[in-house]
N, C-alpha and C positions, 0 to 999 in steps of 0.2 A: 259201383254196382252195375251188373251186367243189365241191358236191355230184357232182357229176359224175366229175371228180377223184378224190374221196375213195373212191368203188365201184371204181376203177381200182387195182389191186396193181402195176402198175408204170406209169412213166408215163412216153410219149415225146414228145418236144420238138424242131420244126426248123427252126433261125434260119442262115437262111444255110447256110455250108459250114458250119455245129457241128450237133453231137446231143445231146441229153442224153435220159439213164437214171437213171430216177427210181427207187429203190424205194418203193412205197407202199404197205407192211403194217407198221407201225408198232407194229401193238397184239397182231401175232405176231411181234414180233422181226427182219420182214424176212425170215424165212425164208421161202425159193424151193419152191414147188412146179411142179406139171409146167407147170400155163398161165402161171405167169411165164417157167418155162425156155425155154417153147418159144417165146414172141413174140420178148424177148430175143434168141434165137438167130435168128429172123429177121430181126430189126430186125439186128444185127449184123452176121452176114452180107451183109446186103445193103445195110450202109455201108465195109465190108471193101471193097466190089466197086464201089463208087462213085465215079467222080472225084472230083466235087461236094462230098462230105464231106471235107473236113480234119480234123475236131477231133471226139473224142465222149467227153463227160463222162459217168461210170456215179457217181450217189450214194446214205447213210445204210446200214450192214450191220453185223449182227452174228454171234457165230458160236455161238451157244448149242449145240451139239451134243452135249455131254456130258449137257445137263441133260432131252435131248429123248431119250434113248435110242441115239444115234448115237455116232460120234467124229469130232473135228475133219478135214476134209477138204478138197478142193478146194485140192490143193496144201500144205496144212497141214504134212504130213510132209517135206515141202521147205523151206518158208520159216522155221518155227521150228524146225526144227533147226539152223538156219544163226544161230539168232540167241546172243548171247555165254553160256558156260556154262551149266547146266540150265534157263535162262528158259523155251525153248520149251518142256518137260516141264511147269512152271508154269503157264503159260498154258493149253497144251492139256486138261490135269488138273483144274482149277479151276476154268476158268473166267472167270478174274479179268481185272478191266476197265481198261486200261489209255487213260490222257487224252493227248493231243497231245504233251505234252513226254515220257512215256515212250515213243512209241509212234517218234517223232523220236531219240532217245538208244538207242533198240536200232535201228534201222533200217529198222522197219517201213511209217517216213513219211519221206519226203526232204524237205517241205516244212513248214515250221509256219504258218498261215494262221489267222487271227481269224475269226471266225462271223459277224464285222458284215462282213467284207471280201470276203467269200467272192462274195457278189453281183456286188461290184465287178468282182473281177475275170474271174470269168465273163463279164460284159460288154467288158469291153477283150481278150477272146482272141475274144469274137465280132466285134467289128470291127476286131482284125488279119485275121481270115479273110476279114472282106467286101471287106476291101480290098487284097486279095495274092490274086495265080493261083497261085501256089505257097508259100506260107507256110512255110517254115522251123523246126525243132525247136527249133534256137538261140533264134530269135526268141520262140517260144513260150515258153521256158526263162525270158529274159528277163524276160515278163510276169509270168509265175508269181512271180520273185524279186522283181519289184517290191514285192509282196504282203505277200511273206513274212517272216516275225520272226524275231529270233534269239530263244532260249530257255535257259532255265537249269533243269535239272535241281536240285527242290527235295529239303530234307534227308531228306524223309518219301516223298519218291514210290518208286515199284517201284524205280528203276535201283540206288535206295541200299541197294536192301535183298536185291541182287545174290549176294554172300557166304554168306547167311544160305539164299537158295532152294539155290545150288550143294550144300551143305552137304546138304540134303533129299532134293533134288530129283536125286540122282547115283546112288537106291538102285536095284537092278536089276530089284526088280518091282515095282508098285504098294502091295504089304503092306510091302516097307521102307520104300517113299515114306512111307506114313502114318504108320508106329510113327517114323519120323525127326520127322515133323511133330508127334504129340503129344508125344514127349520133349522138340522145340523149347517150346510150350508152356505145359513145368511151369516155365518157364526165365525167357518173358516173356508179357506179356499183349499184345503186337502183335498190333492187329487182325486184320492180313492172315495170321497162322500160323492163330487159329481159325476164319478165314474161309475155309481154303483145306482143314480137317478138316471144317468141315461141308460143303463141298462135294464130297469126296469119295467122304465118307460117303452124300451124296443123290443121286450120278452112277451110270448105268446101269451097273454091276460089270462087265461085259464090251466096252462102250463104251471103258472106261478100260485096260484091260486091250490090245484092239485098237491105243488110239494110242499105249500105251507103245513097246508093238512098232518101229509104222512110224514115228514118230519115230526112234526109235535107228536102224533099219535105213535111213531118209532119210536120214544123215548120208552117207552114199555112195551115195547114187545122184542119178540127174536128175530135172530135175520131169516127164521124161515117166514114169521109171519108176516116180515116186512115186506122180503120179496113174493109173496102171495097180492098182498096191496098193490106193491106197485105192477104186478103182471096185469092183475084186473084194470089197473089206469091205464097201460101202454094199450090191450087189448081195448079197450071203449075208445082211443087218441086214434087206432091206426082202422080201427070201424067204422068211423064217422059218427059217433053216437050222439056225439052233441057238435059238432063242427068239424071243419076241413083244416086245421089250422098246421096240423103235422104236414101235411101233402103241399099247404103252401109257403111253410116254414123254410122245410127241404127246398123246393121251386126255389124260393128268393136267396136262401142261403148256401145252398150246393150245388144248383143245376145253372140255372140263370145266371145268378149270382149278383142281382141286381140292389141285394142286400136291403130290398123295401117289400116287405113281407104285410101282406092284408087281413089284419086278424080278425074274425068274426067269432065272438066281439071283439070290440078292438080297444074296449078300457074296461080297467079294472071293476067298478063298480056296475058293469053291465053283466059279471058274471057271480050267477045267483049261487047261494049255496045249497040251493034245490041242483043245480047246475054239474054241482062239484062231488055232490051226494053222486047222483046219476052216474058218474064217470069212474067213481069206486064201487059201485054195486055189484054185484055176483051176477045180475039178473041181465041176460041177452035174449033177444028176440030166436023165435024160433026156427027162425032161417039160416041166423049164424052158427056156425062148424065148430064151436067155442068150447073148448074143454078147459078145468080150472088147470093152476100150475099143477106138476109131478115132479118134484125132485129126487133124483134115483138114486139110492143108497151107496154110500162108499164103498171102493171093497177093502179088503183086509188089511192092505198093507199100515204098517203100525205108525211109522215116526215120518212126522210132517213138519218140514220146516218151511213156513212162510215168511221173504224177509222183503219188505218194500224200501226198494233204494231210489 
C-alpha cells in the first residue's frame, strides 16, 4: 500500500459501477471518528443517489467498545439480541472475537469466503457490473456463492460452547453475570470463562451495565428503535452526563495506550440503576446542542443485496 494510502483512515475506490470502503485504521481498531464518519456519509450518500454505482463494498471492523469506555452499538442491541440464547450478552459483555465459521453458525455472516479468494472475487462482481446496465441481486448472489465454502463448526469453537454462555450469560444484572462466570470457573479451566472474567473485570462498569440493558430491551423492538436507544446512550457517554469514562477509556486504550484505564466508577456494583436510567433518557440540559436521531429515508432504488462475508 502506497504511503499515501496509509495517512488515509478510510479509503475510497471507483472501478466502474462498484465502490469500495476501505477502513484504514488498523492500529486503532478501525474505530470511526468524526472525519471518517462524515466522508463515509458523503461518499455513501452520494452513491445511494447514483445510477452509475451498482455495487459498493464497505471493508476490516471491529467493535471494541466495551474496552474503549462505550457499549456495543450501531445496531448492536438489534442484531445480537436476535442471535440464538444469551450469545449476544457474550459477545457484547466480553468482548470476545469470534472467526468466520462462528460468525456463519450464529448468523452474523451469510457467507464464508477464504482470504485468498476474497480478491477474486471482488473482481468478477466488478466485471459482472461493467458488463450489465442493470445488474441483478440474483446474479450478484450467484458470484458470491461461487466463492463461497461450506464450513464446519469445530469441537472447540464459540458455537460449542453455546450451553455453557446460556447458563451465565441469562443472569439479570451484570454482578450475576460475573459471580455465574467465576463459579463456572472453579469448575473448568476453559480459556474462554477466564477470558471473559477478565474482561469484564477491565470493561467500563457502566458501559457494561448500559448494553445489559438495551440488549434485553432490543429483543422487542426495531433496529430503528434500537438505534434511537443507543444514540441517546452514546450522546449522555460522549456529554459527560454521568462520567468521563469514554475520554479515558480512549486515553488508556488508543492515545497513551497505557492500557490501565480509571473508571469512575470503577466497579460494577457502584453503578446505580438511577445511574443507567439517566444515561438512556431523552432529557439534556439546556445548554446541550442535542437533537434526537433523524434517520433519512432511502431513496428509490429497488433490489438490495446485503451479504456479510
Amino acid at each position: 500500500m502506497a504511503l499515501k494510502d496509509e495517512a488515509r483512515e478510510v479509503i475510497f475506490e471507483e472501478i466502474g459501477g462498484a465502490r469500495k470502503v476501505i477502513l484504514n485504521r488498523s492500529k486503532k481498531l478501525n474505530t470511526l471518528n468524526y472525519e471518517m464518519l462524515r466522508k463515509m456519509y458523503e461518499k455513501l450518500k452520494a452513491y445511494e443517489n447514483d445510477p452509475i454505482v451498482k455495487l459498493v463494498i464497505l471493508k476490516v471492523f471491529a467493535m471494541p467498545e466495551v474496552l474503549i469506555g462505550l457499549f456495543p452499538d450501531v445496531g448492536a442491541s438489534y442484531f445480537l439480541s436476535r442471535l440464538p440464547g444469551f450469545f449476544g450478552e457474550y459477545v457484547g459483555l466480553t468482548g470476545a472475537r469470534l472467526n468466520g465459521v462462528d460468525m456463519l453458525a450464529f448468523g452474523l455472516g451469510t457467507h464464508f469466503i477464504p482470504s485468498k479468494s476474497i480478491i477474486s472475487m471482488e473482481n468478477s462482481l466488478e466485471k459482472m457490473i461493467a458488463s450489465s446496465d442493470s445488474p441483478s441481486v440474483a446474479t450478484m448472489s450467484m458470484i458470491i456463492n461461487e466463492f463461497a465454502q461450506e464450513v464446519n463448526v469445530k469441537r472447540d469453537s464459540a458455537y460449542s460452547r453455546l450451553d455453557m454462555v446460556n447458563q451465565c450469560f441469562c443472569g439479570e444484572s451484570c454482578e450475576e453475570i460475573l459471580r455465574s462466570l467465576e463459579c463456572l470457573a472453579l469448575q473448568t479451566q476453559d480459556k474462554w470463562v477466564h477470558e471473559a472474567i477478565t474482561s469484564m473485570k477491565s470493561a467500563n462498569p457502566i458501559g457494561l451495565k448500559i448494553f445489559l440493558k438495551t440488549i434485553r430491551e432490543g429483543r422487542s423492538k426495531n433496529i430503528k428503535q434500537c438505534l434511537e436507544t443507543e444514540y441517546v446512550g452514546i450522546s449522555h457517554l460522549l456529554g459527560r452526563t454521568i462520567s468521563n469514562n469514554f475520554y479515558e477509556g480512549s486515553r488508556a486504550m488508543l492515545i497513551d495506550k497505557d492500557k490501565k484505564p480509571q473508571w469512575l466508577p470503577s466497579k460494577l456494583e457502584d453503578v446505580s440503576d438511577e445511574m443507567v436510567a439517566k444515561c438512556l433518557s431523552r432529557s439534556f440540559s439546556d445548554d446541550d446542542d442535542w437533537l434526537p436521531l433523524q434517520l433519512p429515508s432511502r431513496s428509490s432504488r429497488t433490489e438490495v443485496l446485503t451479504s456479510k462475508l
